[in-house]
C-alpha positions in Angstrom: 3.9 -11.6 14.9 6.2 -10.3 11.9 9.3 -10.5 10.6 12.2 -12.8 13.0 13.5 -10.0 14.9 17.1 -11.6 14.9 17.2 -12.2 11.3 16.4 -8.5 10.8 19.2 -7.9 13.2 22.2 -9.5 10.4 24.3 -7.2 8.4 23.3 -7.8 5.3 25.8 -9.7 2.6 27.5 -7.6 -0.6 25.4 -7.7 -3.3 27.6 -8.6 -6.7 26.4 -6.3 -9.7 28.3 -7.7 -12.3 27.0 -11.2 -12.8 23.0 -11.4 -13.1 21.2 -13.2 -10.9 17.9 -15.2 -11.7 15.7 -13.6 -9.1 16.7 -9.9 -10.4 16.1 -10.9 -14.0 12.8 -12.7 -12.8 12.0 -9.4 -11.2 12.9 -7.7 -14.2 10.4 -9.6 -16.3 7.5 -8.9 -13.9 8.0 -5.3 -14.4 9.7 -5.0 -11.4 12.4 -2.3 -10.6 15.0 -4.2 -8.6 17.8 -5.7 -10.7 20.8 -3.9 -12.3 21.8 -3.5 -15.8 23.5 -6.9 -15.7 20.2 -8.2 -15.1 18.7 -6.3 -17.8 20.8 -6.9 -20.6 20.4 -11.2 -19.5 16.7 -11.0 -19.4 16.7 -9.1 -23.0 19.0 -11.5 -24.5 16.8 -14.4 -23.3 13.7 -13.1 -24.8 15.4 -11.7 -27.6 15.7 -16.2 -28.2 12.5 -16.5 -26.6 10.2 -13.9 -26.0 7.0 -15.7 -24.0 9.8 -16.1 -21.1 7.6 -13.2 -19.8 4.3 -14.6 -20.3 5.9 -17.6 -18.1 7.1 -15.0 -15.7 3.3 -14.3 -15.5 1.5 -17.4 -15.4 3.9 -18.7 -12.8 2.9 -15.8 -10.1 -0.5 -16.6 -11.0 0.2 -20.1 -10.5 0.9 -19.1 -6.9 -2.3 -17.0 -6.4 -4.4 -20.1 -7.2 -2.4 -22.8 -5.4 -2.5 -20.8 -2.4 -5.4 -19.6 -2.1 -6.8 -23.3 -2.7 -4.4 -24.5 -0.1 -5.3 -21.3 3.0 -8.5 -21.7 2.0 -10.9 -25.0 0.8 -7.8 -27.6 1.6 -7.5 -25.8 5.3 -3.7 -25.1 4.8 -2.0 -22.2 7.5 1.6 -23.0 7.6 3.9 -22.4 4.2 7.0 -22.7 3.4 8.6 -20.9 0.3 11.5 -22.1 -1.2 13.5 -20.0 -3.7 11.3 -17.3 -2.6 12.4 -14.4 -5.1 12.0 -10.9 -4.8 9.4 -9.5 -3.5 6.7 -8.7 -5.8 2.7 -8.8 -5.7 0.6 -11.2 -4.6 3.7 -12.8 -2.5 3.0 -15.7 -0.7 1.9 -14.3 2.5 -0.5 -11.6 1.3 -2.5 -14.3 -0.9 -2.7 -16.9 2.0 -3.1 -14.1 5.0 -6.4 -12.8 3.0 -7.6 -16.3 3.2 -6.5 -16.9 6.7 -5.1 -14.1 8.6 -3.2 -16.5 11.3 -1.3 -18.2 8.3 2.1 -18.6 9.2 5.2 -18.3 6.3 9.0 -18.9 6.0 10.6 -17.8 3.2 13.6 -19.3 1.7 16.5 -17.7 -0.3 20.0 -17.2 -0.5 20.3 -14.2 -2.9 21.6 -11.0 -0.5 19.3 -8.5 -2.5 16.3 -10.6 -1.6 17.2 -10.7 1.6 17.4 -6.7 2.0 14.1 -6.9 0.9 12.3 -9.5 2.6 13.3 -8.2 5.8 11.8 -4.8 4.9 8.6 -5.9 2.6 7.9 -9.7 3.7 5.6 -8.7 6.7 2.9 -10.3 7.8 -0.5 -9.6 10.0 -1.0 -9.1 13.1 -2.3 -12.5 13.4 -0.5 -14.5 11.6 3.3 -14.6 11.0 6.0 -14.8 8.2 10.4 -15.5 8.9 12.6 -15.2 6.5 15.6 -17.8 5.8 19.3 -17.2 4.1 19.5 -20.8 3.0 20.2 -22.5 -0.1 18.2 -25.1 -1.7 20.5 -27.6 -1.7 20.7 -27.9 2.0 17.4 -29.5 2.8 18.6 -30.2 6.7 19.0 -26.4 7.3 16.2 -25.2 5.8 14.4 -27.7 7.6 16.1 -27.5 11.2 15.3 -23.3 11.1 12.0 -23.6 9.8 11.2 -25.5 12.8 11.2 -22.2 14.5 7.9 -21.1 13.5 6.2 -23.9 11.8 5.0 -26.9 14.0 5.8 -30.0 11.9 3.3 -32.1 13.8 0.8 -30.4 11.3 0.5 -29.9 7.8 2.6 -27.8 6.0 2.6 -26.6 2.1 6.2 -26.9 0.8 6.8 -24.7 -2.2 9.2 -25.0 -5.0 8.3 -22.9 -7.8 11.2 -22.0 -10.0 13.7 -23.1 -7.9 14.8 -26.7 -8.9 15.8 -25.6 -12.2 18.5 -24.2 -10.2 19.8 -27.6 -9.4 22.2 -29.6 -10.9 21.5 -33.5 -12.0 24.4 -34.8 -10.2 23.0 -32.7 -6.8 19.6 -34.6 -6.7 16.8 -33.1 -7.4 14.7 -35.8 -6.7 16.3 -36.0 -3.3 16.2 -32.6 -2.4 12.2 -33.0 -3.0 12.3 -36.2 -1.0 14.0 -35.2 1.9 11.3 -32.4 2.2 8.3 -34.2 1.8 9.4 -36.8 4.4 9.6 -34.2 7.0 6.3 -32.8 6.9 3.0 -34.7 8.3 0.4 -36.2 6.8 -2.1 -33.8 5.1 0.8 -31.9 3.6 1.0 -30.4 0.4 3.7 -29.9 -2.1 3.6 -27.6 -4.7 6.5 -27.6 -7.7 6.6 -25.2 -10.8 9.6 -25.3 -13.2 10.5 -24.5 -16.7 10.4 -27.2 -19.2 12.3 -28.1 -22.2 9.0 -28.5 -24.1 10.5 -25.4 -27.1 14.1 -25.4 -29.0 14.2 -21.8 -28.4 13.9 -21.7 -25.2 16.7 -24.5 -24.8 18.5 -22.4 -27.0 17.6 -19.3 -24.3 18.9 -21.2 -21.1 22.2 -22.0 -22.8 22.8 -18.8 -23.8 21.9 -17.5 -20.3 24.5 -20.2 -18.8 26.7 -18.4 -20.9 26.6 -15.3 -18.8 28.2 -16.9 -16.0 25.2 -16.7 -13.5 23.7 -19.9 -12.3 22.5 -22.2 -14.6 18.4 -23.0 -15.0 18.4 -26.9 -16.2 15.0 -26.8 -18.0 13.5 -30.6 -17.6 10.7 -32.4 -19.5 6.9 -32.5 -18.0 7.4 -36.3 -17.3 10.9 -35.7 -15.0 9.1 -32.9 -13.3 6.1 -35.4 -12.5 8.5 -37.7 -10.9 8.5 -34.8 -8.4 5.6 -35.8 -7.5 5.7 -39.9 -6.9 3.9 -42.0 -3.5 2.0 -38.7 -3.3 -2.2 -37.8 -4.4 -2.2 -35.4 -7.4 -4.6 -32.9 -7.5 -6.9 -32.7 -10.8 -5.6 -31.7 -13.0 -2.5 -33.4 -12.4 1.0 -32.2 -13.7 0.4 -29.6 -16.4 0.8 -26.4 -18.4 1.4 -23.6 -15.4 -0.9 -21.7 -17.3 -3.7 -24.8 -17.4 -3.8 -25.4 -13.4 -7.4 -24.7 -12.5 -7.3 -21.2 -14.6 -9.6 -18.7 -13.9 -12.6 -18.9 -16.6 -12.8 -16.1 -19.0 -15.3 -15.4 -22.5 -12.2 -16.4 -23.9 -11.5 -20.0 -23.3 -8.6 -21.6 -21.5 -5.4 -19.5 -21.7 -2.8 -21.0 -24.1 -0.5 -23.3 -22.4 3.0 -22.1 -21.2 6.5 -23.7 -21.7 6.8 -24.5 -17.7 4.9 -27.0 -15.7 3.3 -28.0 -12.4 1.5 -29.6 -9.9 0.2 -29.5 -6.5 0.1 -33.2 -4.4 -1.3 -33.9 -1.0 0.9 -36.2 1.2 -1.2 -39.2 2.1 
């Protein structure tokens, strides 16, 4: 199985050009080449304030490549679903768990029209396993969860991923209950697995409300201890809540890599 063959069937929405758009500018700072100069001239005047935005860039998608592989692989994991999925890039979500486990199964979650376009042409899967792509927001748990339903079995364990996305979200809109909501769907044996920006550096507060500025959507950067909460009634995995860059990093001559201004975690549900 592949892509959901009616999704692919959807016109797909107007993309707006002249207000940047977080996943374009993410892209943009991955080396990517789709986002428009809107996008560029955001993600220069944010690291312009703070330039290791791009090493965060990086150590987040590497993030990914550990956590999943851990989860398809020694934790037994084969059903995923990513939300605030981005664009497309390398190492997405499917190809790291579908070399693990070619039957993994993935939905992908995002509401930005240009990542649509591409999911529906890029997000493929094996022939084994399978991937769907959703147009849903964040902030709209139900939906997410209701269409999901349509090619993950919630009777076993699923990895819920949020990594970047709840920076996105607005105190008065819940966070906490967004995350909640989520976990309380999925089985026992779950996993959830949170990365997000943190508001551990002046500059980079100083970067996200300069960005607000621009009119896109605001990124609320949080400390490590209100990201943790993310986390609560479920089992941490060592080494807990930390640096992005400081979760189970590949060993190197060189030492541990220098510790990022974002943090995560990955937590099993008991």
């Amino acid at each position: 199985m592949t892509d959901d063959s009616s999704s692919a069937q959807q016109p797909y929405p107007k993309i707006d050009v002249s207000v940047p758009h977080a996943a374009r500018i993410w892209n943009y700072w991955l080396g990517g080449k789709d986002h428009y100069p809107v996008d560029r001239e955001a993600g220069e005047q944010y690291r312009a304030t703070y330039p290791a935005i791009v090493d965060i860039a990086r150590q987040s998608r590497e993030f990914l490549v550990r956590a999943v592989g851990y989860l398809a692989g020694e934790a037994g994991i084969s059903q995923f679903l990513d939300i605030g999925t981005g664009l497309p890039t390398a190492n997405n979500t499917h190809e790291v768990a579908q070399r693990v486990n070619p039957r993994a199964r993935i939905v992908y979650v995002d509401n930005d029209p240009l990542v649509l376009a591409h999911a529906r042409v890029l997000l493929t899967s094996s022939p084994e396993g399978a991937t769907q792509y959703l147009d849903a927001d964040v902030r709209d748990p139900g939906k997410i969860l209701a269409e999901a339903a349509s090619l993950l079995d919630f009777t076993k364990p699923i990895a819920v991923m949020m990594l970047g996305v709840l920076g996105h979200v607005l105190d008065k809109e819940n966070p906490p209950g967004i995350v909640r909501t989520l976990v309380a769907a999925v089985p026992s044996g779950s996993y959830l697995i949170i990365n997000d920006g943190t508001n551990t550096d002046e500059t980079q507060n100083q970067a996200a409300d300069d960005y607000a500025d621009t009119e896109a959507v605001p990124y609320i950067l949080r400390s490590p201890e209100q990201i943790a909460q993310y986390f609560e009634g479920l089992e941490l995995l060592e080494p807990g809540v930390v640096s992005t860059s400081l979760w189970r990093p590949e060993p190197t001559r060189f030492g541990p890599p220098a510790a990022v201004d974002a943090f995560c975690g990955v937590a099993r549900k008991p």
